[in-house]
C-alpha positions as CSV (number, residue, x, y, z in Angstrom):
1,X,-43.1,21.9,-33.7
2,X,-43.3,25.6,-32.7
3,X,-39.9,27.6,-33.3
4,X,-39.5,30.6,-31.0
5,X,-36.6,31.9,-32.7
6,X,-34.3,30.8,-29.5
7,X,-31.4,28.7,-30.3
8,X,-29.5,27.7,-27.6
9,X,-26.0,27.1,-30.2
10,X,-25.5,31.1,-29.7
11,X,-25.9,31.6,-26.4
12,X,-22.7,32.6,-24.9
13,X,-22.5,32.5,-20.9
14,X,-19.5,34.9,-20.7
15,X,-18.8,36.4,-16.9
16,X,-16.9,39.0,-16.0
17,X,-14.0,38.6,-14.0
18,X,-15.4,40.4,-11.1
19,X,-18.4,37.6,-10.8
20,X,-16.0,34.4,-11.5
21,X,-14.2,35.7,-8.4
22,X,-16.6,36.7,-6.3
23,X,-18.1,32.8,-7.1
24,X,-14.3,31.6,-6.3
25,X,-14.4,33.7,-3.1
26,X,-17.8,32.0,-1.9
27,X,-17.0,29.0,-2.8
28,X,-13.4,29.4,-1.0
29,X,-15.5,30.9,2.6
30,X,-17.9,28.0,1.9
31,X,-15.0,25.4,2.2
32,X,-13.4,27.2,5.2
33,X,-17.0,27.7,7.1
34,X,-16.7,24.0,6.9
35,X,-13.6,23.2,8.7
36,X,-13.4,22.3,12.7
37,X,-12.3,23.9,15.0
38,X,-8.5,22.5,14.9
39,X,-8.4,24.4,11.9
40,X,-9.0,27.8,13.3
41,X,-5.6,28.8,12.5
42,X,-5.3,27.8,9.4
43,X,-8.2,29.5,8.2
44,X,-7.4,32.4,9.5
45,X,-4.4,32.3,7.9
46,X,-5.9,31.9,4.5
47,X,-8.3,34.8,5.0
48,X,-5.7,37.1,5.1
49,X,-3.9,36.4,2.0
50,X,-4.2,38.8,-0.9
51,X,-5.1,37.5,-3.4
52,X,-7.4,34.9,-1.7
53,X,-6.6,31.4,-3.3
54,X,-8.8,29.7,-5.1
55,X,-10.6,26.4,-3.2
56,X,-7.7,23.7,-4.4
57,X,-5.3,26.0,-3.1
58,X,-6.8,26.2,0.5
59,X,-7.7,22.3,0.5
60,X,-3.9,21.7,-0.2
61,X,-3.0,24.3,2.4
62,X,-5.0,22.5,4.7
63,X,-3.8,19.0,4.0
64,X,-0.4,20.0,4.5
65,X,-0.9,21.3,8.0
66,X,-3.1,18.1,9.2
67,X,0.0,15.8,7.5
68,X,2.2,18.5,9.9
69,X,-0.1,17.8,12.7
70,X,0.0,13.9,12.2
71,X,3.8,13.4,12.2
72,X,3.9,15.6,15.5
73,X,1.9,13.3,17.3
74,X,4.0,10.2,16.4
75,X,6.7,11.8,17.5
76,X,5.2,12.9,20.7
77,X,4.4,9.2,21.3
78,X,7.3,7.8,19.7
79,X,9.8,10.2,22.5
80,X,7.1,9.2,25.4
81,X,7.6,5.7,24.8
82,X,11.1,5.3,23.9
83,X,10.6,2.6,21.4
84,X,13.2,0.5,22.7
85,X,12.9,0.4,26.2
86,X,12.8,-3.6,27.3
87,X,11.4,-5.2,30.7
88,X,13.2,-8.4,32.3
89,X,16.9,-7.3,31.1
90,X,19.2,-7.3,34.3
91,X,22.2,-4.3,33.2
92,X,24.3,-2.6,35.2
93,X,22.8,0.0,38.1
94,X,24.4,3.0,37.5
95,X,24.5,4.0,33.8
96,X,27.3,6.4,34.6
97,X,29.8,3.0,35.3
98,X,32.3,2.5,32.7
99,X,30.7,-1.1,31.9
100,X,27.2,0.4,32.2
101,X,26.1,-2.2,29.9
102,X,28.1,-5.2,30.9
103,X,25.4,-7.9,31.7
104,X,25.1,-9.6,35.3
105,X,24.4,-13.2,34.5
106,X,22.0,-14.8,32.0
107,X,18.5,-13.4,30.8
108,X,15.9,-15.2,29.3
109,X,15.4,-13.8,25.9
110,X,11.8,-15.4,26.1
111,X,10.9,-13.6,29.2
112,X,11.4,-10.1,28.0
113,X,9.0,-7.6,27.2
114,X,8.8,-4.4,25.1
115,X,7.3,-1.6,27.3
116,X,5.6,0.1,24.0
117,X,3.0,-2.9,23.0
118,X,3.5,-5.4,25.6
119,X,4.9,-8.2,23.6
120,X,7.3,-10.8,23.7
């Protein structure tokens, strides 16, 4: 076997810390470049931190404001809805009557229906 004299044991791969944060800076831009555009803000909001973050950073950022976004819309469909709003029960008319919940004869229990998924 031919020896060259090149040992791969010393080599030392040492950057400075200039070029491991200009590579943590790509790979950050790389990672926002990739987001829709629901996340406009939130990249925008990164971009303007100083120091940037590294990628983990942003990707928890991010994951914390889609959670945000989630729970909104449940509670947006949750208010629209009103969970417990029931067809087929006979109450009172006017809710402002002292006995506004006083029942006016018998109701089915069977017959009702939950406005939210339809079901008995």
């Amino acid at each position: 076997m031919m020896n060259c004299g090149f040992s791969g044991e010393n080599m030392d791969f040492k950057y400075d810390e200039a070029k491991l944060d200009q590579i943590e800076a790509n790979q950050l831009v790389q990672f926002l470049i990739g987001l829709s555009e629901p996340y406009d803000i939130i990249r925008s909001q990164i971009l303007v931190l100083d120091p940037l973050p590294n990628v983990n950073k942003a990707y928890s950022m991010v994951l914390r404001v889609e959670r945000q976004s989630q729970v909104n819309m449940e509670y947006a469909k949750v208010s629209k809805n009103s969970a417990m709003q029931v067809k087929g029960t006979d109450y009172g008319n006017n809710a402002g009557q002292k006995n506004f919940m006083k029942k006016k004869g018998t109701v089915d229990k069977r017959s009702m229906v939950w406005d939210y998924c339809s079901k008995t």
